[in-house]
C-alpha positions as CSV (number, residue, x, y, z in Angstrom):
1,X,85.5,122.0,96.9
2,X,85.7,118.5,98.7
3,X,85.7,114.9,96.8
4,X,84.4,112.1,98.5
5,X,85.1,108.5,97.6
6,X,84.1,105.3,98.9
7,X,85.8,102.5,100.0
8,X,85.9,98.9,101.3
9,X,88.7,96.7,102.8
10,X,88.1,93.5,102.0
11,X,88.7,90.8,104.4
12,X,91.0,88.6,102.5
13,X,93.4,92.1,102.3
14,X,97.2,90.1,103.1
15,X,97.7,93.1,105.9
16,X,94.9,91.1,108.0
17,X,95.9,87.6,108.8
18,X,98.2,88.6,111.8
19,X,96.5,92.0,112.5
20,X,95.1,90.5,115.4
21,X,93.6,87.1,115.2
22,X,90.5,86.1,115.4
23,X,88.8,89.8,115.6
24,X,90.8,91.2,112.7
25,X,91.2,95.6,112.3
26,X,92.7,97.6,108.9
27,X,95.5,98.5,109.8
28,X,96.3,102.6,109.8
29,X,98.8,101.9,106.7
30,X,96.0,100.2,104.5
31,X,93.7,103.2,105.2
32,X,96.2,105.6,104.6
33,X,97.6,103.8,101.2
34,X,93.9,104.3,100.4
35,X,93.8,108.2,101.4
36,X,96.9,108.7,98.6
37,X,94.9,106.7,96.0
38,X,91.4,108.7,96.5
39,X,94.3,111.6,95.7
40,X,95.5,111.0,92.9
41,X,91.9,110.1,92.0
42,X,91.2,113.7,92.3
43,X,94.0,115.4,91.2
44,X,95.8,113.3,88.7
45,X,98.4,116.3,88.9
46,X,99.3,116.2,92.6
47,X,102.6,114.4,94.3
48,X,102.0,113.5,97.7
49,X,105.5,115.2,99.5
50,X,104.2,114.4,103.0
51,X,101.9,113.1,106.0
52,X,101.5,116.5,108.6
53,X,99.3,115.3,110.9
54,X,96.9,112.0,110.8
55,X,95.1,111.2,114.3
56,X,93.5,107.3,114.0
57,X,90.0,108.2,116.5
58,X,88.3,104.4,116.0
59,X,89.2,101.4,114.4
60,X,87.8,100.4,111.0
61,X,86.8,96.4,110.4
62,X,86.9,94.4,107.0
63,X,84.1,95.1,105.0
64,X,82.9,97.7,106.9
65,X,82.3,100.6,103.8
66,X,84.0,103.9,104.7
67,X,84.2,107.5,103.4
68,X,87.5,109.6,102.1
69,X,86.9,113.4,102.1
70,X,89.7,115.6,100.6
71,X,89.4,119.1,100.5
72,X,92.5,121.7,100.1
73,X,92.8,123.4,102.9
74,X,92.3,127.2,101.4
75,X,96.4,128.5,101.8
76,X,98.5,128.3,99.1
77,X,100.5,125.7,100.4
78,X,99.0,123.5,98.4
79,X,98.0,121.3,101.9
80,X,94.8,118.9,101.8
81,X,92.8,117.8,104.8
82,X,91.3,114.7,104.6
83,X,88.8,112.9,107.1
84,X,87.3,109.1,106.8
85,X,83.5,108.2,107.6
86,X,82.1,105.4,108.9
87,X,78.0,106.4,109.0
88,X,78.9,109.9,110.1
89,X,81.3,109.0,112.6
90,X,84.8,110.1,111.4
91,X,87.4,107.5,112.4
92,X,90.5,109.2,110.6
93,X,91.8,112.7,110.4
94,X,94.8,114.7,109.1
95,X,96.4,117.0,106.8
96,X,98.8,115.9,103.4
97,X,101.7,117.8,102.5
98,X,101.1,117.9,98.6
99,X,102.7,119.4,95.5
100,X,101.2,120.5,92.2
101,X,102.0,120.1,89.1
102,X,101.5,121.7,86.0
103,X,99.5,119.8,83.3
């Protein structure tokens, strides 16, 4: 089972005044904050416990639309893998450390 969600970082986000002037990139903390929201968008009973792995493969611009994937990762640690789109090209990768709960 994988949920997608889409997103957009706007370009008046405060992270991207001084993330390089004048030819401005979302930083990898904004895309990530939005990876943990698409979560909890999902699961509403999930607690984020940790980041395993995230590998940043090409920069993503303001207002350039993007997809979040999750999908758990089939062991019973409860891990998700998540990947973000541009087009088909995906520009983020890892693997969330998550706990859930019971409703």
């Amino acid at each position: 089972m994988t949920f997608d969600v889409f997103r957009v970082i706007h370009a008046d986000h405060p992270s991207l005044p001084g993330h390089f002037p004048g030819a401005p990139l979302v930083p990898g903390v904004v895309i990530l904050d939005e990876v943990v929201a698409a979560l909890s968008e999902w699961r509403h009973d999930s607690q984020l416990t940790g980041v395993h792995t995230v590998k940043f493969l090409a920069p993503l611009k303001p207002e350039q639309p993007f997809t979040i994937s999750l999908s758990p990762t089939g062991e019973e640690s409860g891990d998700v893998s998540f990947h973000c789109r541009v087009n088909k090209r995906v520009i983020v990768e890892g693997r969330l450390a998550v706990l859930w709960t019971a409703p």
